[in-house]
C-alpha atoms as a printed R data frame, in Angstrom:
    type eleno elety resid chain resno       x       y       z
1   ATOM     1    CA   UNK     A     1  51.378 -22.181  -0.988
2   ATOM     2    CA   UNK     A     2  48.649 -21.795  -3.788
3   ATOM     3    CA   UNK     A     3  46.737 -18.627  -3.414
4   ATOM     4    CA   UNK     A     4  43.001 -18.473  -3.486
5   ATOM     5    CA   UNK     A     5  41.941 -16.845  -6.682
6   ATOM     6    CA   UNK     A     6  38.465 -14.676  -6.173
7   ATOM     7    CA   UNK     A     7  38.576 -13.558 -10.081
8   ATOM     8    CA   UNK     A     8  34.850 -13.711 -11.069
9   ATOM     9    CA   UNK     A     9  33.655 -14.428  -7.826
10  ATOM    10    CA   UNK     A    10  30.060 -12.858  -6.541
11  ATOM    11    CA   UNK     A    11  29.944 -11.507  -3.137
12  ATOM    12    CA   UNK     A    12  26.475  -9.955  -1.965
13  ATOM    13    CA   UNK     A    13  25.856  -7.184  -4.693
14  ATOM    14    CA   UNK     A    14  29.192  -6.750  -6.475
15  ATOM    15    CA   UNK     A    15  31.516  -9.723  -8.580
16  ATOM    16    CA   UNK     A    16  35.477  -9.766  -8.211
17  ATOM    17    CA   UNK     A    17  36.921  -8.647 -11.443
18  ATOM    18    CA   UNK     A    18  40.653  -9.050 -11.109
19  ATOM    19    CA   UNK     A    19  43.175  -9.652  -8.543
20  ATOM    20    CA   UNK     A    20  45.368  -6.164  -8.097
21  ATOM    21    CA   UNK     A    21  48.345  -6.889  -5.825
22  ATOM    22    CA   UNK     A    22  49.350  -6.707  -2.264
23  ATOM    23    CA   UNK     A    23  49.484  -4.078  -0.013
24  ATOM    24    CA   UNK     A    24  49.327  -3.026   3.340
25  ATOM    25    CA   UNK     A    25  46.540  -2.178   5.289
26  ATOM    26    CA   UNK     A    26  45.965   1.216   6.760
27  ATOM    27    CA   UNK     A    27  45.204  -0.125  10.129
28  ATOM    28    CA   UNK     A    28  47.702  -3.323  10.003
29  ATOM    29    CA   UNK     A    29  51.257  -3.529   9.559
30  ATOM    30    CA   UNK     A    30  50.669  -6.799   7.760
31  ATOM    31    CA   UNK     A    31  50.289  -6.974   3.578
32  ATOM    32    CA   UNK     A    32  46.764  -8.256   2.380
33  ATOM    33    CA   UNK     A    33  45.890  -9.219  -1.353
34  ATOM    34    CA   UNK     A    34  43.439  -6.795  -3.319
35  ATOM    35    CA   UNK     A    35  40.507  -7.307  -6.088
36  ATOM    36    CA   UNK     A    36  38.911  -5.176  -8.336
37  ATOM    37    CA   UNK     A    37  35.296  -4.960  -7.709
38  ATOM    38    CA   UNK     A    38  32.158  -3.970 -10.058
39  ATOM    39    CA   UNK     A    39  29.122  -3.141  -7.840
40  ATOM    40    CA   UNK     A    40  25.640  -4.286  -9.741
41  ATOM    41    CA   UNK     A    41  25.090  -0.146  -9.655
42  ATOM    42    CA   UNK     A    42  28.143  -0.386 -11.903
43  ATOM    43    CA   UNK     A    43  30.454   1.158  -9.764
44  ATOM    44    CA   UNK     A    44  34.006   0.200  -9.616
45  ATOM    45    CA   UNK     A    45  36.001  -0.686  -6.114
46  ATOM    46    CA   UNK     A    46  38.692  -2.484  -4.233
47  ATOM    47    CA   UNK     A    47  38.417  -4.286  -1.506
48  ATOM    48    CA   UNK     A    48  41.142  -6.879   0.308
49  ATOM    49    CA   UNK     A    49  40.619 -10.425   0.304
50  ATOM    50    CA   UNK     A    50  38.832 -10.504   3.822
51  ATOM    51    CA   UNK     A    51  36.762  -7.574   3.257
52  ATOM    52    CA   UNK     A    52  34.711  -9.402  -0.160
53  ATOM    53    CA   UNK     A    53  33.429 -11.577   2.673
54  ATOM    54    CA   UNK     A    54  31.949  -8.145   5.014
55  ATOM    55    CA   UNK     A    55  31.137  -6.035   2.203
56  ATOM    56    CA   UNK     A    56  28.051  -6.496   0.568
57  ATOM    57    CA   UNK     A    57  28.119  -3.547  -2.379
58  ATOM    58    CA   UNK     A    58  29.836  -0.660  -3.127
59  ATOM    59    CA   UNK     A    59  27.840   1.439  -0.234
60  ATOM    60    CA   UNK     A    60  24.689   1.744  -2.652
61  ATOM    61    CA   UNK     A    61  22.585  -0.840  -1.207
62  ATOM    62    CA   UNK     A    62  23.719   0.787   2.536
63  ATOM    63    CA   UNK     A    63  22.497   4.209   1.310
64  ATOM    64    CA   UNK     A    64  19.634   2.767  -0.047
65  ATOM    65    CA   UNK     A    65  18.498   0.763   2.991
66  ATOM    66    CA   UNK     A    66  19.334   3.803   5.278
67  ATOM    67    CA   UNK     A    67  16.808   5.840   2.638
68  ATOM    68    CA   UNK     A    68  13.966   3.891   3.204
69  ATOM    69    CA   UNK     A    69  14.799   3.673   6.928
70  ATOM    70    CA   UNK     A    70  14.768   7.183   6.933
71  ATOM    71    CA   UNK     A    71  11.347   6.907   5.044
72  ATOM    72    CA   UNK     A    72   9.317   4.501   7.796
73  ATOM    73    CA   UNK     A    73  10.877   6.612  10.132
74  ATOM    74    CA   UNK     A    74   9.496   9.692   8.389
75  ATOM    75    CA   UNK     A    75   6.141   8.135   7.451
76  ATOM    76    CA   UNK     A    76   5.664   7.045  11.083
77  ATOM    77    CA   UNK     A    77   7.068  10.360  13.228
78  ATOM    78    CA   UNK     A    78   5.081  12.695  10.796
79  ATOM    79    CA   UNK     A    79   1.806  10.200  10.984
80  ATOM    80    CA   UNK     A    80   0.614  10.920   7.438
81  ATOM    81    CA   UNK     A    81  -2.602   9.534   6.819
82  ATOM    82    CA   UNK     A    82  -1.929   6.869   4.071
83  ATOM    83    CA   UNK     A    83   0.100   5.538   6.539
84  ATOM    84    CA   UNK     A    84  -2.615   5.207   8.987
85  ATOM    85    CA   UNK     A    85  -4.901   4.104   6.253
86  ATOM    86    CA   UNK     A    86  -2.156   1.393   5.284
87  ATOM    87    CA   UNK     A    87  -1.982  -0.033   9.026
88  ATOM    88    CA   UNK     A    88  -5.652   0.039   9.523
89  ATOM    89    CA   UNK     A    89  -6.301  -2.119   6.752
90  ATOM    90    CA   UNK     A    90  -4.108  -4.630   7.615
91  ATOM    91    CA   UNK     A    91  -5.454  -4.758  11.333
92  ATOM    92    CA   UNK     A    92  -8.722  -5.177  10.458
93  ATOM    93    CA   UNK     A    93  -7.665  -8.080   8.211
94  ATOM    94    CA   UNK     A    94  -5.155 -10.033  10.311
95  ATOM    95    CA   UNK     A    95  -6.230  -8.819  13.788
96  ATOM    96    CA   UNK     A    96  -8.170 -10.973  15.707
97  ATOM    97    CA   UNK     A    97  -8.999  -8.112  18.792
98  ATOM    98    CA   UNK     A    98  -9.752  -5.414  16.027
99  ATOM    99    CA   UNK     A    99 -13.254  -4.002  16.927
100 ATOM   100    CA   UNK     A   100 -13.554  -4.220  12.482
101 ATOM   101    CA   UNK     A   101 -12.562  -7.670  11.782
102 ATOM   102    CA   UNK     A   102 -15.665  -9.344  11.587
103 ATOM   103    CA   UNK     A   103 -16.106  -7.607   8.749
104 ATOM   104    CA   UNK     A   104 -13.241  -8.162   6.911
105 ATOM   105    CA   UNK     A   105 -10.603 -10.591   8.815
106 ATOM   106    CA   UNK     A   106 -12.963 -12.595   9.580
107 ATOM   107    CA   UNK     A   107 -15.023 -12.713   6.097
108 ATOM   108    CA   UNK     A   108 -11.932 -13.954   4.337
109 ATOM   109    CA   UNK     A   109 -10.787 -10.458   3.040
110 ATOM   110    CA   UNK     A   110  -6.881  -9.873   2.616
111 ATOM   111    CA   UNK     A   111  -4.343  -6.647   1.594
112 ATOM   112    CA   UNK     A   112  -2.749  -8.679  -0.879
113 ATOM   113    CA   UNK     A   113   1.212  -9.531  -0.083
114 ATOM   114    CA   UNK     A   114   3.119  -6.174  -2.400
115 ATOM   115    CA   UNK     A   115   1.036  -3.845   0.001
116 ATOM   116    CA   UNK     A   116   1.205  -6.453   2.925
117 ATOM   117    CA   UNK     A   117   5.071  -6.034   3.329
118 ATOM   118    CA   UNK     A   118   5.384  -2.473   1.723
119 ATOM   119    CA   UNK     A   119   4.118   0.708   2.623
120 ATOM   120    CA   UNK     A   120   5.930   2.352  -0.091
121 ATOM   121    CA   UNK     A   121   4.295  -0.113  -2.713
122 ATOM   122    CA   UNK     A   122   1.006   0.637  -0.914
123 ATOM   123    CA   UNK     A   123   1.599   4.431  -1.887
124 ATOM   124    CA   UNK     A   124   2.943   3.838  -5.469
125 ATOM   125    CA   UNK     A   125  -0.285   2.117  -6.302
126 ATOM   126    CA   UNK     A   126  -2.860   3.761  -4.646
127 ATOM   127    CA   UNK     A   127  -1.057   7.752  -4.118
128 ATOM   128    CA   UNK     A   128  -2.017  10.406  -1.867
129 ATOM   129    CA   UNK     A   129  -5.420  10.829  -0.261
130 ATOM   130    CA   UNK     A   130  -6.789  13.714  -2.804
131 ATOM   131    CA   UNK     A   131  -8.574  15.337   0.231
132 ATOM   132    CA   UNK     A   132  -8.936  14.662   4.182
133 ATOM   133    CA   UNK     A   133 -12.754  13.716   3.410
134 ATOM   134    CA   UNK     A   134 -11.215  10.435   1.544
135 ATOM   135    CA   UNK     A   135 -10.918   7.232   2.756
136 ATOM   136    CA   UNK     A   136  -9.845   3.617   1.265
137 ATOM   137    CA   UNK     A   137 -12.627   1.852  -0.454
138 ATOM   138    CA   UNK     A   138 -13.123  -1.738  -1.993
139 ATOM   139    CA   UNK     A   139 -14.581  -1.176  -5.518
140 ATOM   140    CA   UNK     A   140 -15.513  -4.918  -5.277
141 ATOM   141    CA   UNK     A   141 -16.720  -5.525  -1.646
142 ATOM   142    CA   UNK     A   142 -16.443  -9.249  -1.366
143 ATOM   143    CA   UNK     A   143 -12.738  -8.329  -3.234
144 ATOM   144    CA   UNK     A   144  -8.996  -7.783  -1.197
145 ATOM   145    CA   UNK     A   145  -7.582  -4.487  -0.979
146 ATOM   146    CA   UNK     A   146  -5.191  -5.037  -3.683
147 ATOM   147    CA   UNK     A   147  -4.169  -3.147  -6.899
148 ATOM   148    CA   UNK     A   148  -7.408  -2.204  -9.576
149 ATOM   149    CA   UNK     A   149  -9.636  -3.116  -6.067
150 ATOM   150    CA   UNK     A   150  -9.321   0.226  -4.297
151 ATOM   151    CA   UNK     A   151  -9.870   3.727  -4.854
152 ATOM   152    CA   UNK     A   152  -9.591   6.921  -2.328
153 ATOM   153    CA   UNK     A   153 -13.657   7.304  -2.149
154 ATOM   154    CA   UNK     A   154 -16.032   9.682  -0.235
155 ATOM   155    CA   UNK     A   155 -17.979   9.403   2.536
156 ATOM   156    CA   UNK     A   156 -21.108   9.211   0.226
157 ATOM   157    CA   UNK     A   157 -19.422   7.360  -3.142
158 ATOM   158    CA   UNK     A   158 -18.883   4.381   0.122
159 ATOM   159    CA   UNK     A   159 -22.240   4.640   1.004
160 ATOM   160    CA   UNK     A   160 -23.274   3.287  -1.904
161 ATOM   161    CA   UNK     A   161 -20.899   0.967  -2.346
162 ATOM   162    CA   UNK     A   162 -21.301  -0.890   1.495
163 ATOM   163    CA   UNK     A   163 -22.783  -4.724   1.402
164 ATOM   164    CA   UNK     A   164 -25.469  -3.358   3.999
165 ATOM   165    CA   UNK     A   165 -26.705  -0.601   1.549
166 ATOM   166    CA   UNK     A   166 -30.093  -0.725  -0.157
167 ATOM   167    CA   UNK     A   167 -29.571   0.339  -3.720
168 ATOM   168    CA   UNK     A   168 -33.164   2.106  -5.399
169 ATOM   169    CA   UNK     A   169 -32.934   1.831  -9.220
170 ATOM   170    CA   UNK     A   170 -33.979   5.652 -10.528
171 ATOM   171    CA   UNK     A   171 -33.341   6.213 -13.930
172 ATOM   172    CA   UNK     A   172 -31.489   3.616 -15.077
173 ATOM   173    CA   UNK     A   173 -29.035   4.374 -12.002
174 ATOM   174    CA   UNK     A   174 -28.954   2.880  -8.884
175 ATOM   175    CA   UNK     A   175 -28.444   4.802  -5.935
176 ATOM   176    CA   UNK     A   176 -28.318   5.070  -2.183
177 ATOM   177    CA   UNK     A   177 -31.725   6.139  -0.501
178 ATOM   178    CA   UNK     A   178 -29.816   9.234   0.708
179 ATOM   179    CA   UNK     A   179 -28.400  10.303  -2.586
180 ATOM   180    CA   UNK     A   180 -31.261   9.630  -4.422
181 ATOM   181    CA   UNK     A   181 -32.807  11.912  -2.040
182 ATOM   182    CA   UNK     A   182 -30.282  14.864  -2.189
183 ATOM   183    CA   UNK     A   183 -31.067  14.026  -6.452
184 ATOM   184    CA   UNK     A   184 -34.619  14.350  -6.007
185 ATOM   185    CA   UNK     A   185 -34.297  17.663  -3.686
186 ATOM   186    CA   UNK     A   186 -36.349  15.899  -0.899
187 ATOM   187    CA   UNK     A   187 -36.063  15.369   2.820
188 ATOM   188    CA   UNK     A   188 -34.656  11.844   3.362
189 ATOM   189    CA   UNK     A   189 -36.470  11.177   5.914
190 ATOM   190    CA   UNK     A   190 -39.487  11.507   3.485
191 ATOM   191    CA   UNK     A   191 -38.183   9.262   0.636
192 ATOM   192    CA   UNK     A   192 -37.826   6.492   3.509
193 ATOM   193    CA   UNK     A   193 -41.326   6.810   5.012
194 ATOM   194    CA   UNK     A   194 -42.725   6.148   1.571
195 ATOM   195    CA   UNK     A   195 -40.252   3.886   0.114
196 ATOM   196    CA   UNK     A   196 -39.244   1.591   2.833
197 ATOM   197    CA   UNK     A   197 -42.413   1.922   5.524
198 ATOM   198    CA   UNK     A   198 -45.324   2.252   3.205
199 ATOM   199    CA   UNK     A   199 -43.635  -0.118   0.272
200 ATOM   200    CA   UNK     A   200 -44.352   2.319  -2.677
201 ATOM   201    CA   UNK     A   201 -42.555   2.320  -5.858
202 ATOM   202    CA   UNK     A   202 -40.456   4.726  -7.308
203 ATOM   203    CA   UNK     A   203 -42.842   5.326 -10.082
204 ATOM   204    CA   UNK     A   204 -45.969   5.761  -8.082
205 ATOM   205    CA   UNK     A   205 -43.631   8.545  -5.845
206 ATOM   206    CA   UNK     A   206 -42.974  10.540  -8.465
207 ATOM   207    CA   UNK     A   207 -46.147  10.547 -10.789
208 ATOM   208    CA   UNK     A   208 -48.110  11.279  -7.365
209 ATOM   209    CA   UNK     A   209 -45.348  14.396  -6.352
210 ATOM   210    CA   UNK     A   210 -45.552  12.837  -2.923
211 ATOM   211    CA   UNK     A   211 -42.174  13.562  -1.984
212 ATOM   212    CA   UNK     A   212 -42.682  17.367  -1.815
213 ATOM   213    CA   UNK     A   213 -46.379  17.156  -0.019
């Protein structure tokens, strides 16, 4: 009877190199045939003619599968706050019953499909939150929280960057009415009496020092 020949043969993440001999199995008193094996890590292995079938690499992939198990596992046990940031996003774009998805679902705004399957390429791109007062922002607010899109912003760097925001040109500069305020040294409160409620312009504020009156 012709024997199979497996020389050159790919199985998972390794190809059969050469055929080896017979032997017998540890656990059977029976002899099996035995290959050569070169793992895509480059490692070298043998495994018996019914094993190429169950195997799927040397035991790299396995290690490296049980790493970033290990890593969700991690991520979710220790609830670092990228990770909530990274599942907070993608409620608020795919959930329906998310208090936030009018405003993003809902206006056609996506996490693009790298950061959509992977936390860890969520973290490569974007890395850790520089302090706890930072949150994810959309540089382009109409844009998808995708790579070149977001940043780790403040509280106030947001606030001028929200579709809801009046801008006031000062300057050459355009900022929000409360950090043109905290610019100018004046109560905001102030600035938006005479700015918003009376209509006056920037110039006409400041050549008439009506801020500080």
């Amino acid at each position: 009877m012709e024997q199979l020949d497996l020389t050159g043969a790919d199985f998972g993440y390794f190809k059969v190199v050469k055929y080896v001999g017979r032997y017998k199995k540890n656990w059977a008193k029976v002899y099996a045939r035995f290959w050569s094996c070169k793992c895509v890590c480059g490692a070298y292995f043998i495994l018996s003619t019914s094993d190429t079938r169950k195997q799927k690499s040397c035991g790299c992939m396995k290690k490296e599968l049980v790493s970033k198990a290990n890593m969700k596992y991690n991520v979710v046990a220790n609830k670092i706050p990228e990770y909530q940031t990274w599942i907070s996003i993608k409620r608020r774009c795919y959930s329906e019953n998310h208090i936030k998805y009018k405003n993003y679902g809902a206006r056609g705004i996506k996490v693009c499909q790298e950061w959509k399957d992977s936390f860890e390429s969520f973290l490569n791109d974007m890395g850790a939150k520089p302090t706890s007062k930072h949150s994810i922002d959309r540089i382009d607010v109409n844009g998808n929280y995708e790579p070149g899109n977001c940043r780790w912003a403040t509280i106030s760097e947001q606030a001028n960057n929200k579709t809801t925001t009046r801008l006031i040109e000062f300057e050459g500069v355009k900022y929000s009415m409360r950090n043109l305020a905290i610019k100018l040294n004046c109560k905001y409160t102030r600035l938006q009496t005479l700015y918003v409620r009376q209509g006056r312009s920037m110039n006409e504020i400041i050549e008439n020092n009506l801020l500080h009156l």
